[in-house]
N, C-alpha and C positions, 0 to 999 in steps of 0.2 A: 209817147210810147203807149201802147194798147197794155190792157191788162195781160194777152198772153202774151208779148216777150218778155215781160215783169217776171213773170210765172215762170217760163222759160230760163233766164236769168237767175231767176234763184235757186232752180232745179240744178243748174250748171254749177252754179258756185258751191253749191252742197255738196255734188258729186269731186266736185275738185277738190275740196277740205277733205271728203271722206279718201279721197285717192292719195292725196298727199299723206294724210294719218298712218295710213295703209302701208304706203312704201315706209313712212320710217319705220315703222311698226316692224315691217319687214329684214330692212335694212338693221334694225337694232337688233333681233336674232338672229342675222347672218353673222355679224360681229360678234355676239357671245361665244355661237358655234366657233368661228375661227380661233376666238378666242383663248376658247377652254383647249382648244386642238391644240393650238401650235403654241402660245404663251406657257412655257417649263413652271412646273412646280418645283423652287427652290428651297432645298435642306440644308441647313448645316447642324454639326454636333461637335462638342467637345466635352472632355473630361479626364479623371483623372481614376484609375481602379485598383486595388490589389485584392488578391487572393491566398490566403495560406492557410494551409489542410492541416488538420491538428490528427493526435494520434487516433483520435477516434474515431475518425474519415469525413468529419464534417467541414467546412470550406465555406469560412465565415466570410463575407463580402464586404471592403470597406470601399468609399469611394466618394465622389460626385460628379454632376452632369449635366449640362447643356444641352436643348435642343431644339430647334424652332422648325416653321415650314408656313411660307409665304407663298403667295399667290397674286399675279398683277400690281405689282407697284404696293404690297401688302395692304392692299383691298381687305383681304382675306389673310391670316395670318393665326399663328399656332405655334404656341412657346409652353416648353413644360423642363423641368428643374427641377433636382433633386438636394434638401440639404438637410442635415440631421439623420438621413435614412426617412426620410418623408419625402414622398411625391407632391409638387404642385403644378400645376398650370393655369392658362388663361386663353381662350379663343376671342377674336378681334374680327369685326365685317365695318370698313369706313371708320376704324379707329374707335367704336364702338365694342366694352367687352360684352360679351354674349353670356361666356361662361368664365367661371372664374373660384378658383378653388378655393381662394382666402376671402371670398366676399362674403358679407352677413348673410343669414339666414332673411327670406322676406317672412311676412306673418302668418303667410298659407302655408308655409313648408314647415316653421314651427308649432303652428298647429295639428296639421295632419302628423307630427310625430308627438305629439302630446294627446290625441287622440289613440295614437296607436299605442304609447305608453300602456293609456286608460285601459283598455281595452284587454293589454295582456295582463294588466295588474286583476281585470275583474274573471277573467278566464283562470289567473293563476287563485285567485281566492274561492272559485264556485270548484273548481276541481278540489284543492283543499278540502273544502266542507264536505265534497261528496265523499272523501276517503276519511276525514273522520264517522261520520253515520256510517260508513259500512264497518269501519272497524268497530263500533259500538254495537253496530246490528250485530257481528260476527263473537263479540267478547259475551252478549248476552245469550246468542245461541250456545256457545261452549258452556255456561253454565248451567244452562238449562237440562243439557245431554248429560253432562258431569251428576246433576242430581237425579234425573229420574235411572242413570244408572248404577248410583249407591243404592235404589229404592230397589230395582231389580235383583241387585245381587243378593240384596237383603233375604228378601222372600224365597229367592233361588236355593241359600242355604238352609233357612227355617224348611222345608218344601223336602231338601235333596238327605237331608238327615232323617226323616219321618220316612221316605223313602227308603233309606237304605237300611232302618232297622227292620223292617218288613220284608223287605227281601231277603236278608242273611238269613232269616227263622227260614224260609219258604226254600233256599238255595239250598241250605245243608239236608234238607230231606229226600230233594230230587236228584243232587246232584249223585249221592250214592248210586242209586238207580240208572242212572243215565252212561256212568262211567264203563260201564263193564259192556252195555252193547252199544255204546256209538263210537267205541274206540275203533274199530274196523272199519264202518262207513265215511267215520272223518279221514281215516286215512289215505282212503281211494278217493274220495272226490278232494283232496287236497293234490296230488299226485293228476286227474283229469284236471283241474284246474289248471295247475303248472305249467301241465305240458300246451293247455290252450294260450297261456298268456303266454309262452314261448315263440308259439306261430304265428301268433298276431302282432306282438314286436318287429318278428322275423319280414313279416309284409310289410307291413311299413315303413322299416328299415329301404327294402327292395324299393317299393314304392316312390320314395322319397329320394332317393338314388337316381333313377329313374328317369322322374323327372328332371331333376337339375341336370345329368346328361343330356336329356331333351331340348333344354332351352339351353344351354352352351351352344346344342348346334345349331339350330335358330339361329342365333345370334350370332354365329360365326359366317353361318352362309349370309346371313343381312348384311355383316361388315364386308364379306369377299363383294358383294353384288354392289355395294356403294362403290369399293376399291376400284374396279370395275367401269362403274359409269364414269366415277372422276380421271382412271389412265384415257378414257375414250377420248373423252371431254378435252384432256389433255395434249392428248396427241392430234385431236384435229387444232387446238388453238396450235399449236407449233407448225404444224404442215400450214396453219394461214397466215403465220408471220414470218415463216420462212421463202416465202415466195418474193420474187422480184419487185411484185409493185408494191411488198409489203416493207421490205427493206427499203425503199427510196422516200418512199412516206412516214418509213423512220426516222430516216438521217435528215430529211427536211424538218421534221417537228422541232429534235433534237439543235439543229442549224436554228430555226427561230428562240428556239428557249436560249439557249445561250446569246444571239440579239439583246434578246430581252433582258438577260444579264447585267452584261456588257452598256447596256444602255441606262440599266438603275445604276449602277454604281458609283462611288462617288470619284467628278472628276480631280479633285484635289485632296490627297492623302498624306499625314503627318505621321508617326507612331515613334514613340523612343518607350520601348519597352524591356524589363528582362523576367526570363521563365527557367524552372529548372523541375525536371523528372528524378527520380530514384535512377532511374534506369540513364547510365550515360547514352544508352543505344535509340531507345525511343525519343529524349531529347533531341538527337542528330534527326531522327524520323521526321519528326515533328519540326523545326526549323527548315529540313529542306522541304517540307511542304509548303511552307507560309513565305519562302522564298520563290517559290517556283511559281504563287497566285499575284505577291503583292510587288512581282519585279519591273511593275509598267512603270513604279513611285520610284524608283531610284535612290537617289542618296536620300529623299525623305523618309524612307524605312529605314529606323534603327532601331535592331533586333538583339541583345545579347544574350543567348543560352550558357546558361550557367551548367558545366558537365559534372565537376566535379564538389563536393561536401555538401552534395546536399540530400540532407533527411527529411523534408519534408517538400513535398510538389509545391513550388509558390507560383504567382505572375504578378505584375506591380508594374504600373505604367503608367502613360499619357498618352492623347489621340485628339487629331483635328480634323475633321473634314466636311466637304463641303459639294452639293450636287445637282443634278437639274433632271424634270422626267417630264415629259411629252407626255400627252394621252395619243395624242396623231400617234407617234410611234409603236406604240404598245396596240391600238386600235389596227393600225398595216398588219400586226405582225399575229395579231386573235382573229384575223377576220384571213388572213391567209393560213391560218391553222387551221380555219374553220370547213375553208374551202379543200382542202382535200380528199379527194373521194374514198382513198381507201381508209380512211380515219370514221367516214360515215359508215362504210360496209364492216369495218371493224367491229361497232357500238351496237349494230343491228343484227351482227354473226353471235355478237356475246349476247345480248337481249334474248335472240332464240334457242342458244343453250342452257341458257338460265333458265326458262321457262318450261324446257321437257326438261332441265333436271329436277325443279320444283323449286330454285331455288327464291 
């Protein structure tokens, strides 16, 4: 053999190793996809609850509970339980736990909360400190004010007595004098006075009136003019949900949601429960409602409403079930939601009202 079919040869065997990698490669994410599509996520739950309302209207909860959720031969797997009024769980990937709510602490997560500890211990101590120094600052300013104004007052009085013996000599000489002719002028510019702070109230008063009528109305025509764009606003969303192609793309939405329902629910249901109202009339309300959702179970619904002696609203029971959910199905039924066109001309009519209303 020559060196190029050597060369050639190995080029080929490369390319074949890389082509076969390739296709598993490929082939091994077709599988997932299919996988994750059509392989059901299985649920079950059980447990057991009561409820009774005390006079104070509080509805203490007692109870326990089961619940898991597995994935491919639990591959994948999710279990959580309640006892004592405590929550716990545990996530599982290849029977490996992942997460787990009774496991130790590792040493990174008890330090970073020993860190965080620290940290508000040193925050709560420097804040401390700062509020004693101000209250110190604050008790030494009070004292200080306290004394230079006993020194004020001091002086004030020595000062306001020397003051007022020098005035009464000086008062009783003048005022004689003064009495006989300013008793006429005081009395007219008291009388002009009067009558000016009379008017000047008077505007004010107006003034002030005034205004607050003014902005009432303001404010009335701003609310009429909003009232206004929102009946518009309104009445066009009604004239485009009232139309043909808007009703069909109603009851199809409405048709998939219920699908979608219908398709989470659980296929196997247990219940042996009893409830009771004040009201014997809402009791009846309320059992024929839960008879009319849960009559696919049959004789595994056992419901008994209690109509008569009872003072206080209770329920007390037991519950088993158990279920399966596609993503494929859920995925048909979002992606056919998706696609309706008046559902998109809908989101794009609201977009544009939104935007000249400002909102």
């Amino acid at each position: 053999m020559t060196a190029l079919e050597v060369i050639l040869s190995v080029l080929l065997f490369i390319l074949k190793a890389a082509g076969i990698i390739i296709l598993a490669v490929l082939i091994l994410i077709l599988l997932t996809l299919l996988s994750v599509l059509f392989v059901p996520v299985r649920y079950k739950a059980e447990g057991r609850i009561s409820v009774n309302c005390n006079d104070e209207g509080q509805s203490p909860v007692s109870g326990e509970f089961k619940a898991s959720v597995s994935w491919l031969f639990h591959i994948i797997s999710v279990k959580t339980w309640s006892r004592e009024n405590k929550l716990y769980y545990y996530g599982k990937i290849f029977g490996k736990r992942i997460i787990d709510s009774e496991a130790p602490r590792s040493k990174k997560e008890n330090k970073k909360k020993n860190n965080k500890d620290r940290s508000y211990k040193k925050e709560e101590a420097s804040i401390n400190e700062e509020n004693t120094t101000e209250n110190d600052e604050k008790e030494n300013l009070i004292a200080l004010d306290k004394s230079f104004e006993d020194s004020e007052q001091s002086n004030k009085q020595d000062t306001d007595k020397s003051l007022m013996d020098n005035a009464q000599s000086n008062e009783q000489d003048t005022d004689k004098s003064l009495e006989d002719n300013g008793a006429d002028n005081e009395q007219n510019r008291d009388e002009a006075g009067h009558n000016n702070s009379l008017a000047d109230k008077l505007r004010n008063i107006y003034y002030a009136i005034y205004t607050k009528f003014e902005k009432i109305k303001f404010k009335f025509i701003e609310i009429c003019g909003k009232i206004k764009n929102v009946n518009g606003t309104r009445e066009e969303f009604i004239e485009f949900l009232t139309t043909e192609e808007s009703r069909s793309a109603i009851s199809e939405i409405k048709c998939r949601i219920i699908k979608i329902l219908l398709h989470i629910k659980p296929v196997r249901l247990t219940i042996n429960a009893a409830f009771g109202l004040k009201e014997p009339a809402s009791t009846g309300q309320v059992y024929g409602v839960l008879c009319i959702l849960l009559s696919r179970y049959g004789d595994k619904i056992n419901i008994n409403p209690q109509f008569n002696d009872v003072n206080k609203p209770f329920v007390s029971g037991d519950f088993k079930c158990n279920g399966r959910i596609r993503a494929a199905v859920l995925l048909i039924h979002a992606v056919k939601i998706y696609k309706i066109k008046r559902l998109k001309e809908f989101i794009a009519f609201a977009k544009g009202k939104g935007k000249k209303n400002g909102r």
